[in-house]
C-alpha positions as CSV (number, residue, x, y, z in Angstrom):
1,X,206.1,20.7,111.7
2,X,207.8,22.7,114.1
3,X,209.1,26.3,112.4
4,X,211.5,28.6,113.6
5,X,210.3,32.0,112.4
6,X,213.4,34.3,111.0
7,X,213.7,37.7,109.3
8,X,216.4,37.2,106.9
9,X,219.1,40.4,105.6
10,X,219.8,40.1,102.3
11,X,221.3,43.3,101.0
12,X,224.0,42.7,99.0
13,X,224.1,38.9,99.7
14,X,224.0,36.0,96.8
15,X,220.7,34.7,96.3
16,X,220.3,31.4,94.3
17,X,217.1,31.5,91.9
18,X,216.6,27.9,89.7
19,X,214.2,28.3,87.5
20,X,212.9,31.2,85.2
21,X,209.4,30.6,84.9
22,X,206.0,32.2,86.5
23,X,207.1,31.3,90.1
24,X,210.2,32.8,89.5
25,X,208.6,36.0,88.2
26,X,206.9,36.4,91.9
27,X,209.6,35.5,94.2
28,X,212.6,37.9,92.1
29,X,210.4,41.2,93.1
30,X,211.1,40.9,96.8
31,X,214.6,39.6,96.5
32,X,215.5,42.5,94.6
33,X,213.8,45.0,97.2
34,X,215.5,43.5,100.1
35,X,218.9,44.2,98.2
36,X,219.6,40.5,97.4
37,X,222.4,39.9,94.6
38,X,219.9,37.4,92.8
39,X,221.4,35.3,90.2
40,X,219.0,33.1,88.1
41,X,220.2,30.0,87.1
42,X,217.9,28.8,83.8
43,X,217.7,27.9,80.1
44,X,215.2,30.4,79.4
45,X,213.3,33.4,81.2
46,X,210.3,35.6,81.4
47,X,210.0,39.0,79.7
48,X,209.4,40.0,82.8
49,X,212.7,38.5,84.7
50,X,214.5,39.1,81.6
51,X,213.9,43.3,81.3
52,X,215.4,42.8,85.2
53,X,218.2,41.0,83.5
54,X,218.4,43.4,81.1
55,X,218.1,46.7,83.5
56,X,221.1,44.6,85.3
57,X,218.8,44.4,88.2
58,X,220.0,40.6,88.4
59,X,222.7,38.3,86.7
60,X,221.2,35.2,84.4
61,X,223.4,31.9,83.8
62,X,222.0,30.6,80.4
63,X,221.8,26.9,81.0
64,X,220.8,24.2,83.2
65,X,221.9,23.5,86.9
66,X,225.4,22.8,88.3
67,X,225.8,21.6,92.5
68,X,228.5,24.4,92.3
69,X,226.3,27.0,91.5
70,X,225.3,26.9,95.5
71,X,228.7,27.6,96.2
72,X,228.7,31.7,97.5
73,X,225.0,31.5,98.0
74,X,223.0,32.5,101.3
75,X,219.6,31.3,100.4
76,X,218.4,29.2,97.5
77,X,214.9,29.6,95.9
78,X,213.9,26.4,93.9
79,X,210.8,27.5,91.3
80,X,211.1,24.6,88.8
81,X,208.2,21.9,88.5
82,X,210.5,18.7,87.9
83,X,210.7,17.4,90.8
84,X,214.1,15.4,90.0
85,X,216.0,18.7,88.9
86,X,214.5,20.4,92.2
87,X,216.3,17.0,94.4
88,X,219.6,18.3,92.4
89,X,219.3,21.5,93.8
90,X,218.1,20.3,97.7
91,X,221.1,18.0,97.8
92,X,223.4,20.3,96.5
93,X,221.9,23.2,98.8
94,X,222.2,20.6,101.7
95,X,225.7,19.5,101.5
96,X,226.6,23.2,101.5
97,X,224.3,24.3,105.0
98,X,222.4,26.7,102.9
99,X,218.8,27.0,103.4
100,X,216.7,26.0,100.3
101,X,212.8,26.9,99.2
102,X,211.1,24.6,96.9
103,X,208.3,26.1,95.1
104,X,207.2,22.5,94.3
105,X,207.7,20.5,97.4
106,X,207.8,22.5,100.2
107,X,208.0,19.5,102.7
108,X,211.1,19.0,101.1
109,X,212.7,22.1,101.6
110,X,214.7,23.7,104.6
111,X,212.9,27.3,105.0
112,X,209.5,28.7,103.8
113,X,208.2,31.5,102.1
114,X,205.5,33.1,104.3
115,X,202.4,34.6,103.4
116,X,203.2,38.2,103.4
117,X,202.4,41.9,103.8
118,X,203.6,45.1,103.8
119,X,202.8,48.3,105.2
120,X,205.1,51.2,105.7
121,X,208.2,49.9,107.9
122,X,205.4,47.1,109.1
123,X,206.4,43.8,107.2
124,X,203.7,40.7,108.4
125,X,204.8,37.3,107.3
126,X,202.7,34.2,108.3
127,X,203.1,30.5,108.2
128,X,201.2,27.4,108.6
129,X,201.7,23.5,108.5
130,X,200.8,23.5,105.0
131,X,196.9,25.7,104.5
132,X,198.6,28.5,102.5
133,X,195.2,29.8,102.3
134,X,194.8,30.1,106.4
135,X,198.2,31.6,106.6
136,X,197.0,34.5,103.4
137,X,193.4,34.6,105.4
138,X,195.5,35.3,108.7
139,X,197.8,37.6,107.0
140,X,195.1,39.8,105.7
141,X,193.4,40.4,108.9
142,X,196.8,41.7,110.7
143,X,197.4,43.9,107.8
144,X,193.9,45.2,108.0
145,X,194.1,45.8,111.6
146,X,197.6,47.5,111.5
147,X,196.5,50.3,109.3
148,X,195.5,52.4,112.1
149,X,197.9,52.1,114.3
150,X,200.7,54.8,114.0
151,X,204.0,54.3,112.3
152,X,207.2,54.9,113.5
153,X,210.8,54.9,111.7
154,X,212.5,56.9,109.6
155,X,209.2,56.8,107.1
156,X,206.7,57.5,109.3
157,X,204.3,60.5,108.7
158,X,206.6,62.9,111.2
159,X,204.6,65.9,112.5
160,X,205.6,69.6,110.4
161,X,205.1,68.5,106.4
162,X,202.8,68.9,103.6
163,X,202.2,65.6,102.0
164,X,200.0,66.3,98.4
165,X,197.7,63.6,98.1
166,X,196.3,62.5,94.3
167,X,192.4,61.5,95.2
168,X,192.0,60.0,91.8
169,X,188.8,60.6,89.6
170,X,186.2,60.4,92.2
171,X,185.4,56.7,93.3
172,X,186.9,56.9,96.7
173,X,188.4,53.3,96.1
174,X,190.6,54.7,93.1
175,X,192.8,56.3,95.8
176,X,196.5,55.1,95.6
177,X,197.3,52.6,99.2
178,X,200.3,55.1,100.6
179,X,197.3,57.8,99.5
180,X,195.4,56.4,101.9
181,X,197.5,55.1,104.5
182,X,199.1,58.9,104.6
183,X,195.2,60.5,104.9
184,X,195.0,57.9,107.9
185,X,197.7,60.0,109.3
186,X,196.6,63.4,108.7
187,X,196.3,65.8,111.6
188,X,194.9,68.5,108.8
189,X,193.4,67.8,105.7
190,X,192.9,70.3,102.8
191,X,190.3,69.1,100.7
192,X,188.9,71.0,97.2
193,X,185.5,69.8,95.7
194,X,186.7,66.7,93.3
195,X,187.7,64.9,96.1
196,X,185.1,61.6,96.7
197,X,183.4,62.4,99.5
198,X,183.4,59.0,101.0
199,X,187.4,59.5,101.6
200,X,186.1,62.2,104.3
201,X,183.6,60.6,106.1
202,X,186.4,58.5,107.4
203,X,188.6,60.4,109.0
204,X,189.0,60.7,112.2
205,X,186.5,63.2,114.2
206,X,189.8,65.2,115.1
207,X,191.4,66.1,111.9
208,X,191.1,69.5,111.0
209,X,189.2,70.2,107.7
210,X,189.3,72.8,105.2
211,X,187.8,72.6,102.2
212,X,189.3,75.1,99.8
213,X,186.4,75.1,97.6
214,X,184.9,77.9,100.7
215,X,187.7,80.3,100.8
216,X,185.9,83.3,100.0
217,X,188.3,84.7,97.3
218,X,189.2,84.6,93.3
219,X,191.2,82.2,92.2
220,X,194.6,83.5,92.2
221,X,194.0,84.9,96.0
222,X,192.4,81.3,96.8
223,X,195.3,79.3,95.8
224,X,197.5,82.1,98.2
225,X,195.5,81.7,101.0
226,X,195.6,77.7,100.8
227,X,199.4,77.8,100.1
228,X,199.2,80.2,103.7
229,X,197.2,77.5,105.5
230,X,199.3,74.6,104.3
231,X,202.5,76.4,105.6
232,X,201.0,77.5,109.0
233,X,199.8,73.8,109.9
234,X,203.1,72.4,108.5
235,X,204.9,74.8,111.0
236,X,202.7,74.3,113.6
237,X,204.0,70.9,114.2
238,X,200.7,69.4,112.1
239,X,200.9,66.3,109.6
240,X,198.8,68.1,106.5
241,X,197.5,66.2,103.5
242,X,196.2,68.4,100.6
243,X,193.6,66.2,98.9
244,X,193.0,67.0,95.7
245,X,190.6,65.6,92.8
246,X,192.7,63.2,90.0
247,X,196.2,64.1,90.0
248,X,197.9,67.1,91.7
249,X,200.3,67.8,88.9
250,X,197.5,67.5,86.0
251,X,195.5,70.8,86.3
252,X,195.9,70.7,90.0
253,X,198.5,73.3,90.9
254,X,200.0,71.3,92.7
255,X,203.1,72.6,92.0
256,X,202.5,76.2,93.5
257,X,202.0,74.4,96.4
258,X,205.2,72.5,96.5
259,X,207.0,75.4,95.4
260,X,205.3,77.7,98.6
261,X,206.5,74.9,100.8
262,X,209.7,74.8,99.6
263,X,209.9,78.3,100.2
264,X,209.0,78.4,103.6
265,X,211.2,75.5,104.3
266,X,208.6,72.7,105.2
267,X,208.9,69.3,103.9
268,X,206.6,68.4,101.2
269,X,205.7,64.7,99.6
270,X,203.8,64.1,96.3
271,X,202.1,61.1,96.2
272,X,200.6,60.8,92.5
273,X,196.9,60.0,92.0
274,X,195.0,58.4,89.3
275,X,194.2,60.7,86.6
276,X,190.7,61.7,85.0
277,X,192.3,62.5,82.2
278,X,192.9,58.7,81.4
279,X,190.5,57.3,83.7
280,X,187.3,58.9,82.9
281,X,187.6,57.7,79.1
282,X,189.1,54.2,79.9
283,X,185.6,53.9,82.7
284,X,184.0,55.0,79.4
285,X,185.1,52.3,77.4
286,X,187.5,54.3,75.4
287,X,190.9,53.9,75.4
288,X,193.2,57.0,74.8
289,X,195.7,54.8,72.7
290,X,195.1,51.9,70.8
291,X,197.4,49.8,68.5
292,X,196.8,51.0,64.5
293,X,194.6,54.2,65.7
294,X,196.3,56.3,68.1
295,X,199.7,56.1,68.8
296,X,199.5,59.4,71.0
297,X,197.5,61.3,73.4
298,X,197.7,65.0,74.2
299,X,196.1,66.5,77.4
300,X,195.2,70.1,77.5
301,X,193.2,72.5,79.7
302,X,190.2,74.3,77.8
303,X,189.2,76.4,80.9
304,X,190.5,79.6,78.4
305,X,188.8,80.0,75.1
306,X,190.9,79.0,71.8
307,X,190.7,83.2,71.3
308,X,191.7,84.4,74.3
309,X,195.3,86.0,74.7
310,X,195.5,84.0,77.8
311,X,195.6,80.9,76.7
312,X,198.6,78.6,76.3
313,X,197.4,75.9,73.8
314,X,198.2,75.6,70.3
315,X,195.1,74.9,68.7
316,X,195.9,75.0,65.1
317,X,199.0,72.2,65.9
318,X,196.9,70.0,67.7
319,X,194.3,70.3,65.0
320,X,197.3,68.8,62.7
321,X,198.0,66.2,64.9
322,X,196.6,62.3,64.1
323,X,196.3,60.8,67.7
324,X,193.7,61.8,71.1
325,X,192.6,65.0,72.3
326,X,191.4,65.0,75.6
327,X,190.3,68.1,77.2
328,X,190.0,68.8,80.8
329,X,187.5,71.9,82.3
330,X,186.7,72.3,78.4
331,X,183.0,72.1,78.7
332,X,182.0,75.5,78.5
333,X,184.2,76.8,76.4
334,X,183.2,72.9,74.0
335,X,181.4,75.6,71.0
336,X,184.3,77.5,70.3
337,X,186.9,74.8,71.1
338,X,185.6,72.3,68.6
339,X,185.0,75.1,66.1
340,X,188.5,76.2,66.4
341,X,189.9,72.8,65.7
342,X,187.3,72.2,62.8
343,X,188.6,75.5,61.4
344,X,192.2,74.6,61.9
345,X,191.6,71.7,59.9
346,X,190.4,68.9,61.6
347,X,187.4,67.1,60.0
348,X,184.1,67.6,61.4
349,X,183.2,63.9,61.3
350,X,185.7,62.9,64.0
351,X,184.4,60.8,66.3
352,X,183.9,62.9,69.7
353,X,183.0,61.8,73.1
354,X,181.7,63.6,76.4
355,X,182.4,61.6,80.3
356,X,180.7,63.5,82.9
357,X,181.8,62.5,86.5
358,X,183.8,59.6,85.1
359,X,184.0,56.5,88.2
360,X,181.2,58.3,90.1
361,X,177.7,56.6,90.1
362,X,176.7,59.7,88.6
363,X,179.0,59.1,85.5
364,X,177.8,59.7,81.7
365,X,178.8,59.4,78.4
366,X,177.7,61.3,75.7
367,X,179.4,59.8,72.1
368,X,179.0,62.2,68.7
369,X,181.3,64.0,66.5
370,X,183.4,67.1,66.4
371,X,180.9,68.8,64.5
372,X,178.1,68.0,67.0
373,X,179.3,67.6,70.2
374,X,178.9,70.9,71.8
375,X,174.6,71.4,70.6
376,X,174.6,67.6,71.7
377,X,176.2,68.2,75.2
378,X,173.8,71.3,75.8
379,X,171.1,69.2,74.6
380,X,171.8,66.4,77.6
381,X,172.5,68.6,79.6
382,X,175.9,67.4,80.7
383,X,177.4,69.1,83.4
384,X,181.3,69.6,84.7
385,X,183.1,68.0,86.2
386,X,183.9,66.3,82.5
387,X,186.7,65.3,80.1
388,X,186.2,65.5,76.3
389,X,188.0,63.3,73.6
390,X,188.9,63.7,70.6
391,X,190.0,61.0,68.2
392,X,189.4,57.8,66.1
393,X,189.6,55.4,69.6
394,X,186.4,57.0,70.7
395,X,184.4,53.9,68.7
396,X,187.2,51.5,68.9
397,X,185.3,49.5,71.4
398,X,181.7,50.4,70.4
């Protein structure tokens, strides 16, 4: 079968779905990003098509089929598997010259849904006679092969900005995709000692790279000094990513940075990263939540001691509170921590758990109870980088 390849514009044009079922569910996502007015046409839906119904995302007629329902339409998507009520919708589609897909029959229909992937402002759509498993195998390879080649258009990584980069918890394969594509792009990369070093060794051997963790002053001078460097590059004309461990909003001053940017006038970009905070205990087997134990998770930072003036945390609420506790840079302060929250009233028995290095080959979990955990993390020896929990949902799944 000869096919003439087409990129279709669909913002704010009528777009005919029959059929509210799992197929459905696939092809709505993609009509809606391209701007289509989609109207489903079904007796029932989806949760998921019917929170876009819902959201007003989309307009849903409650019933079966009419021919007139192609009238207004530019494209009509057929994603029911009787193959009678999917004829109705052909013929009617083909009396009116608008192009039909048929989820069910596609030698039957009058235009094709390609295999498709997208990358930036790069879309790559491939057909074949009928091997939708070529034309995916096909598809894959060109999207592999495009990530290196340089973007242009209005979202490309233009020369003079900051773009903050979440790394995730340290296994370099938990990095977000625009994470990564961006760090493809980097001219400069800022780097701090969380970040997997396997996200490094990639780059390219002419990207500038400064690891933070080296800057040979205290903390608050530090964080000045990369603020300095990510403002110079930016103004220099250089395309910087500051790569940072987890999240850069969780415990990552990210916003300083974005605020010293800001300041100076160069554009800056957050892309969010996954978060150890979650990660590390869910890696663990330990969800932070779980339906008829915790119906809430607080994070907080235990790098200041419960009984220092400096710190920010209200111990004695969150001793009060029912659901998680998971702490982040809390292991050396763990002793006084845990007996701050035992003395504020929270039993001793509760379950607690330790996750060293959480995703990391080097990861390891240390499970005990409020009342222990601290001798019993000294005792393993356990060693930053590590998130604590606190909570029931630490044994939920054994």
């Amino acid at each position: 079968m000869n096919l003439y390849p087409l990129a279709l514009k669909l913002d704010g044009r009528r777009v005919l779905v029959v059929g509210g079922g799992a197929v459905a569910t696939r092809r709505v996502p993609a009509l809606l990003a391209a701007g289509a007015l989609v109207d489903i046409v079904s007796p029932v839906l989806t949760p998921a098509l019917l929170a876009h119904a819902d959201a007003g995302r989309l307009t849903w007629q409650e019933r079966r089929f009419e021919p007139s329902d192609v009238d207004g339409a530019w494209l009509v998507h057929v994603a029911v598997d009787d193959p009678e009520a999917a004829g109705q919708v052909t013929l009617a589609a083909e009396q009116r010259r608008v192009f039909c897909v048929r989820a069910d029959d596609r030698t039957a229909a009058t235009a094709w849904t390609p295999a498709v992937a997208r990358q930036g402002e790069v879309t790559v759509a491939v057909t074949d006679s009928g091997d939708r498993q070529r034309a995916m195998a096909v598809r894959d390879l060109v999207a592999a092969a495009i990530q290196d080649i340089p973007e242009a258009g209005p979202h490309a990584a233009q020369p003079g900005q900051v773009v903050l980069v979440g790394s995730g918890p340290g296994d370099a394969e938990l990095i977000t995709v625009k994470g990564r594509r961006l760090l493809n792009r980097a001219d400069v990369v800022v780097t701090d000692r969380l970040v997997p070093g396997m996200l490094l060794d990639e780059l390219r051997p002419e990207v500038e790279l400064v690891d933070a963790a080296k800057i040979p002053y205290g903390p608050s001078a530090a964080q000045e000094e990369i603020n300095r460097i990510l403002v110079e590059r930016a103004k220099a004309g250089k395309f910087v990513v500051r790569l940072k461990g987890g999240d850069s909003f969780v415990f990552g001053r990210g916003g300083e940075e974005v605020l010293a940017c800001a300041e100076a006038g160069v554009p800056v970009t957050v892309v969010p990263g996954v978060t150890s905070s979650i990660a590390a205990p869910e890696l663990a087997g330990i969800p932070v939540t779980h339906r008829g134990v915790a119906h809430e998770f607080t994070v907080v930072s235990g790098h200041v001691p419960p009984e220092s003036e400096l710190s920010l945390v209200d111990w004695a609420a969150l001793a009060r509170l029912r659901g998680t506790l998971v702490i982040m840079m809390g292991l050396k302060n763990l002793p006084r921590i845990a007996e701050r929250l035992i003395a504020e009233g929270r039993g001793e028995k509760t379950p607690a758990a330790v996750v060293q290095e959480g995703s990391t080959s080097s990861q390891r979990v240390l499970r005990s109870t409020l009342g222990e955990v601290a001798a019993a993390t000294a005792a393993a020896g356990l060693r930053p980088p590590a998130v604590v929990v606190v909570g029931d949902v630490v044994n939920v799944l054994g």
